[in-house]
Every structure is written in structure tokens, then in C-alpha cells.
C-alpha positions in Angstrom: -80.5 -49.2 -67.1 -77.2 -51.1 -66.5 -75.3 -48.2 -67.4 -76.7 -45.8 -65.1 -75.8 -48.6 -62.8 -72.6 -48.6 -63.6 -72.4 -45.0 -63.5 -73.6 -45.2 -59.4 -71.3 -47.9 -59.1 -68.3 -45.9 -60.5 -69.5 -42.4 -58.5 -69.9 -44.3 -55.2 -66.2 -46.1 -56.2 -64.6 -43.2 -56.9 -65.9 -41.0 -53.5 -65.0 -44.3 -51.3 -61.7 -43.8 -53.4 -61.3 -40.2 -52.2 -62.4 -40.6 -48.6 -60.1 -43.4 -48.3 -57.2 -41.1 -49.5 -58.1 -38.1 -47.5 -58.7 -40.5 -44.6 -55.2 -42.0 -45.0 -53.4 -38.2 -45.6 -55.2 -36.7 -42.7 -54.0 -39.6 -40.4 -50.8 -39.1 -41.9 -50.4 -35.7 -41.5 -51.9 -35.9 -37.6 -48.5 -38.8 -37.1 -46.7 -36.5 -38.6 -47.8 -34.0 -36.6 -47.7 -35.6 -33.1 -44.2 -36.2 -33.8 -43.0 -33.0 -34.9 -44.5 -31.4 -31.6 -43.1 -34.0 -29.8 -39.2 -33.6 -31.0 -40.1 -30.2 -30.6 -40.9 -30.8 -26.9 -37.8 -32.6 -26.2 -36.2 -29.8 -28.0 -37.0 -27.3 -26.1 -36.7 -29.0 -22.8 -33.0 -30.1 -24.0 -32.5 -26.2 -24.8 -34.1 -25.2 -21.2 -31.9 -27.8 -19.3 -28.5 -26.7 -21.5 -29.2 -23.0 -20.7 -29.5 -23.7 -17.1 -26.3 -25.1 -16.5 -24.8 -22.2 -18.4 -25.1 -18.9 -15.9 -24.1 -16.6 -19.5 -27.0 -18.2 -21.6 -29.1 -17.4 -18.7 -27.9 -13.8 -17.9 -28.2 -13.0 -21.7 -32.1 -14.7 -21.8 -32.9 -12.5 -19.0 -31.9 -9.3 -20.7 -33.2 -9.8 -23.2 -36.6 -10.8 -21.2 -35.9 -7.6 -19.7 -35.8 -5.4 -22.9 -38.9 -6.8 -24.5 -40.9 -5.9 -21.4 -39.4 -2.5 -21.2 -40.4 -2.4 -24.8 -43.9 -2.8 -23.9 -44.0 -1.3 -21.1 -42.9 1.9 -22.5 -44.8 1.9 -25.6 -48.3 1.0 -23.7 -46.9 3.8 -21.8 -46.5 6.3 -24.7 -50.0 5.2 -26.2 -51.2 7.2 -22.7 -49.4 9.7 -22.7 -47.3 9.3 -20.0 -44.1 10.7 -21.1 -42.4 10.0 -17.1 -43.2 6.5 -17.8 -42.1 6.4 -21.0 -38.7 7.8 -19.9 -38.4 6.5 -16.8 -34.9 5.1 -15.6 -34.7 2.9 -12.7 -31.1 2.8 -12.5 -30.5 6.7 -12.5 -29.9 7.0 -8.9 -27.6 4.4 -9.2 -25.2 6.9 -11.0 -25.5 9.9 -9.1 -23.1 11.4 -7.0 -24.5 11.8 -4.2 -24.7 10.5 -0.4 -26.6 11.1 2.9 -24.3 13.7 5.1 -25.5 11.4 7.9 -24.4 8.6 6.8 -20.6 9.9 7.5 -18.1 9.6 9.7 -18.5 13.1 12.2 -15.8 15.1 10.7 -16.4 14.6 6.9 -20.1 15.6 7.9 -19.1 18.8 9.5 -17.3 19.4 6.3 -19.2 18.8 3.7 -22.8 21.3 6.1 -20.0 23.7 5.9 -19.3 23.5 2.1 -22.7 23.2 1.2 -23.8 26.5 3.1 -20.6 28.0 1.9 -21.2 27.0 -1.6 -24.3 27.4 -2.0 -24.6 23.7 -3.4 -26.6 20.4 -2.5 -25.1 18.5 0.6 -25.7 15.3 -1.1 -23.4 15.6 -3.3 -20.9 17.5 -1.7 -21.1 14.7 0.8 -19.9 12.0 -2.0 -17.2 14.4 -3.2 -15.9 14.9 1.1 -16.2 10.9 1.0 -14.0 10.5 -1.9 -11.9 13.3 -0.8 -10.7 11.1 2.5 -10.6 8.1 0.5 -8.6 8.9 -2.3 -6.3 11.3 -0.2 -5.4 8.6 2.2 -4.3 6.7 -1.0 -2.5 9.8 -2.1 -0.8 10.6 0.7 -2.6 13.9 0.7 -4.7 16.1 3.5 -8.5 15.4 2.2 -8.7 18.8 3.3 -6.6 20.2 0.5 -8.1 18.1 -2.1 -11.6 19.8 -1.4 -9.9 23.0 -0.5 -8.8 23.1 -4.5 -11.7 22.6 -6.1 -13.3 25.3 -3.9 -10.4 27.8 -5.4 -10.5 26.2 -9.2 -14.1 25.3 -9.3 -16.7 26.7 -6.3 -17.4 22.8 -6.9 -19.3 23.0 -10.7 -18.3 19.7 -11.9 -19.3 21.4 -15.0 -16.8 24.3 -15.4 -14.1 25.6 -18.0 -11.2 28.1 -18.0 -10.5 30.1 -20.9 -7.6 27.9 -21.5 -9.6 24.6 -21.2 -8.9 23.4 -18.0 -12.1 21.5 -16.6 -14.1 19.7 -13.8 -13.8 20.5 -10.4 -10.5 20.4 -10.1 -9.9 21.9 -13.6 -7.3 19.5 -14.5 -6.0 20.6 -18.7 -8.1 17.4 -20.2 -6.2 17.8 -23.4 -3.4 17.4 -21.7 -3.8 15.0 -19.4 -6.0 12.7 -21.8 -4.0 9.8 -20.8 -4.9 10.0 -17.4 -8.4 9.5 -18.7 -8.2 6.5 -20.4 -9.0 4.6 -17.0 -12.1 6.2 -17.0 -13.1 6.1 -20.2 -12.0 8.4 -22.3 -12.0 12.7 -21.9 -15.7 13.1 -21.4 -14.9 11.2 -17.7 -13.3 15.1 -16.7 -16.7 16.2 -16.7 -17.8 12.7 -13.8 -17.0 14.3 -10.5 -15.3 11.4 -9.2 -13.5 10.5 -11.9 -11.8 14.3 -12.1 -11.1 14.6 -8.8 -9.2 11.2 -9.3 -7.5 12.3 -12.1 -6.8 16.5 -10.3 -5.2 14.5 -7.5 -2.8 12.3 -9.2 -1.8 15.7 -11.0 -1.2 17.3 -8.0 0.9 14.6 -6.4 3.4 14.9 -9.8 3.4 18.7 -9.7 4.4 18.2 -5.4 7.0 15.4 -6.2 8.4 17.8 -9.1 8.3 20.7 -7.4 10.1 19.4 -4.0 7.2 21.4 -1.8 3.6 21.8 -1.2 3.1 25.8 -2.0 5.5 24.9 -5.2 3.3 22.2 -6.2 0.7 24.2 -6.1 2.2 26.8 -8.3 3.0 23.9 -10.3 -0.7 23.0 -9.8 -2.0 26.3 -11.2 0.9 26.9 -14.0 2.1 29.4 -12.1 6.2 27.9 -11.5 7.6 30.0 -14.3 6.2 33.6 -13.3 6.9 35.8 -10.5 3.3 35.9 -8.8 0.5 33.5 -8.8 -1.8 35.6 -8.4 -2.2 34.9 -4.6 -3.8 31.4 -5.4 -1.5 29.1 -3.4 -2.5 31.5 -0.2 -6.1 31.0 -1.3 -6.2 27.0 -1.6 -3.9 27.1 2.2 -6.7 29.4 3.4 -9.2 27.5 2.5 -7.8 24.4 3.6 -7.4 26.0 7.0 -11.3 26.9 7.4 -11.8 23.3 6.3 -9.6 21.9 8.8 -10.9 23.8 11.7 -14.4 23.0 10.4 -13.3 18.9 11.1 -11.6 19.5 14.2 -14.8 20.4 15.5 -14.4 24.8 15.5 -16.6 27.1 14.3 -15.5 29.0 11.0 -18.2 31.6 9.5 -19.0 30.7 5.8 -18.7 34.1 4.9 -14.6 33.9 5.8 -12.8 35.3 3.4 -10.0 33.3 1.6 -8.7 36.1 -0.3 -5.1 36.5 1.3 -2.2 39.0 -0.5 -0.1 37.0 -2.9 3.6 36.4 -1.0 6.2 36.8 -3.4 8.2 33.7 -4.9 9.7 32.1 -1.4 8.2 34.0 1.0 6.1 33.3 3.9 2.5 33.0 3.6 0.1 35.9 5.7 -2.0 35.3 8.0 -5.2 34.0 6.8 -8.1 36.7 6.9 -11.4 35.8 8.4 -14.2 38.0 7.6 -14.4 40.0 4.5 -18.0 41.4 4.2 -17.2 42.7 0.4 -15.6 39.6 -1.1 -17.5 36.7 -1.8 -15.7 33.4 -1.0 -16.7 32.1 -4.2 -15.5 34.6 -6.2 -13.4 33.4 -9.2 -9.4 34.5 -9.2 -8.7 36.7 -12.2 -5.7 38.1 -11.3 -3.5 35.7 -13.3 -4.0 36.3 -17.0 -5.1 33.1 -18.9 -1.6 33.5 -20.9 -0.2 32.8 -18.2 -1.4 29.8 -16.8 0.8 26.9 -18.3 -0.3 23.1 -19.3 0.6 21.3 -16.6 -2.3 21.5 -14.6 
């Protein structure tokens, strides 16, 4: 009988034992615990007020805010099947070339309707190129009007197009050659930005002027045609061309079916009389009368 007493008493010692101990670690652990969350509280709101007085932490928390939500957002996207969503840039039309025709000044407007009809291309973005054209040519010291005559000759505006002899852009400047020029931009993939050609086609042609002591020489220096006897009548073409576009500012009428396809003046001579109409050439029809062989690297 004592012993089975004993035996209760050492049981009920033993659990009070235990429940004292887990008791004593569970209290423990909740200090331990209360504190933790609390340094990590002040942690945390140290962190927040440090980032705030730093504008790059802030920026750099944002973005990547930004790309987590994106994340999401285009995977909850996916998951529906909608692929627009999905691919979806907000910022696209932040890069495009392109502008309102109404939103310039009356004579740029005039000439970039008359382009587009002539050209056959978007007013929008021949709009941005007129713009630039002005802009960079008052810079240049250059008629805007023969910047954009130029890439109607070289290009029929395709910001996209290549000679035979790898001239490209609009204003098929010879990348390869001019690669330096690029390096403001970028690097050679910038000949194929609009802007960023045309920039680069008119600081070419303000070299091949100041070599060649004379606009019409420039330009044969412009189309590497200085060293042979005939350019192929190009030089009358871009002047042709940059006579419609004048008239077109100055507020006349000039059909968009003129012709700038003008007899090629030998070395020296005088340049003809524009033509006006010519109901069997297309204005935008490319100049092949030069062989590529020809055409030299400096343009």
C-alpha cells in the first residue's frame, strides 16, 4: 500500500515537474518571441525611414514593385489566354516616331500632307521626320527642305532600306563606314532609328559640302559620285525635289505626281529646268542609272 503511494506521489511529482518545465519554456519562448518581433519592428521602420531619405533606394524599390506586379499581372494574364495582355507594352508609343501633322507649325504641316500623299506613307511619322528635319537643319546650317528632299531620292522614306553596297536608313548613310558616327546613338543598329539616321545622313552631308566647296558637289560627294563623270542625274533629282518641297511650304500648289526625274548636267554645268508632270515615271521610283561599282564609301 505505501508503495503504490509512493508510486502516485512520484507520477503526480514528475507531471508537476514537466508542466512546470513546459510552463517555463513556453513563457520563455513567447519573451523571446515578443522581442524578436519587436527588434524586427524597429528594424523595419529604421529601414523604411533610411530608404525615404534616399530618392535611389526608393526609385530602385519601386521598380522593382513594378516588375513583380507586371510579373503577375502577365502571368494571371497568360493563364487566360489573353496573349495582348500578356504582351502588352505601355511604353511603346513612347518610342515611336511619330507626331500629329496638326500639331505643327503651318509650313512643316503642308510638307509633310504633301509627302505623305506623295509617298504613299503614314503622315504621322513623316510629320516627326519634317519636325526633325527643321530642327536639326537649323543646327546644320542646312535648308530642312533638302534634308527631306534626300531621303525622298535615297530612301522614298523606308527607314528600313539597303543598297547593294550597304548604304542604309533613310538617308542611306554607308553604316560601316560611318560606324563612329554611331556611337552616340548606340552603336550601328541606331542607322536603322529614323532619327538617329537622319542625324547622322546630315552631319555627312555637311562634311561632303565643306569638302567639296559647293552644294551640287556635296552632293556628288553625298552619293559617291565626285570621282566619275555623271551621277546619274541624282544631284538634279534631290534639287528637284527640294524645289516641289519648297513651293509646297511657301504655301503653292505642286501636284504629287511631279516628276523629279530631270537629265543629268554634265560635271559643271548648269542644272535644267525642273520637269513637272511626268505621267509615266513614278516619283518614287528608285535611281539605277549609277552602277553600284560606282558609288564610293563616303556617303
Amino acid at each position: 500500500m505505501k508503495a503504490t503511494d509512493a508510486l502516485h506521489s512520484a507520477r503526480r511529482a514528475a507531471a508537476r515537474s514537466i508542466g512546470v518545465f513546459f510552463r517555463d519554456v513556453g513563457h520563455g519562448l513567447l519573451e523571446v518571441s515578443h522581442n524578436t518581433l519587436a527588434l524586427l519592428g524597429l528594424a523595419v521602420v529604421a529601414g523604411v525611414i533610411f530608404a525615404a531619405g534616399r530618392a535611389d533606394i526608393r526609385h530602385q524599390a519601386e521598380v522593382m514593385a513594378l516588375e513583380w506586379l507586371q510579373t503577375r499581372h502577365e502571368v494571371r494574364a497568360e493563364d487566360k489566354g489573353d496573349m495582348l495582355v500578356a504582351l502588352g507594352d505601355v511604353d511603346a508609343v513612347s518610342r515611336a516616331t511619330a507626331v500629329d501633322p496638326k500639331d505643327l507649325p503651318r509650313q512643316q504641316a503642308a510638307v509633310a500632307t504633301w509627302i505623305s500623299r506623295r509617298y504613299k506613307v503614314a503622315p504621322e511619322p513623316i510629320s516627326r521626320l519634317v519636325q526633325e528635319a527643321w530642327a536639326v537643319g537649323s543646327k546644320a546650317g542646312l535648308d530642312p527642305t533638302l534634308i527631306l528632299a534626300i531621303m525622298a531620292v535615297e530612301s522614298s522614306f523606308n527607314p528600313f532600306a539597303q543598297s547593294p553596297v550597304g548604304a542604309q536608313g533613310l538617308m542611306q548613310v554607308m553604316t560601316r563606314v560611318h560606324d563612329d558616327k554611331y556611337t552616340a546613338f548606340g552603336g550601328n543598329h541606331a542607322a536603322f532609328d529614323p532619327i538617329s539616321n537622319l542625324r547622322v545622313g546630315v552631319q555627312v552631308l555637311r562634311e561632303c559640302i565643306a569638302r567639296a566647296g559647293s552644294l551640287r558637289d556635296g552632293l556628288r560627294f553625298y552619293v559617291g559620285a565626285a570621282l566619275i563623270e555623271s551621277d546619274g542625274g541624282y544631284v538634279n533629282r534631290v534639287l528637284a525635289e527640294q524645289t516641289f518641297m519648297r513651293s509646297v511650304a511657301d504655301g503653292k500648289g505642286v501636284p504629287v505626281t511631279a516628276s523629279n526625274f530631270v537629265p543629268a548636267a554634265p560635271r559643271g554645268a548648269a542644272a535644267p529646268a525642273a520637269a513637272t508632270t511626268h505621267p509615266s515615271t513614278s516619283p518614287t521610283e528608285p535611281d539605277t542609272s549609277a552602277p553600284a561599282d560606282q558609288v564610293a564609301l563616303l556617303r
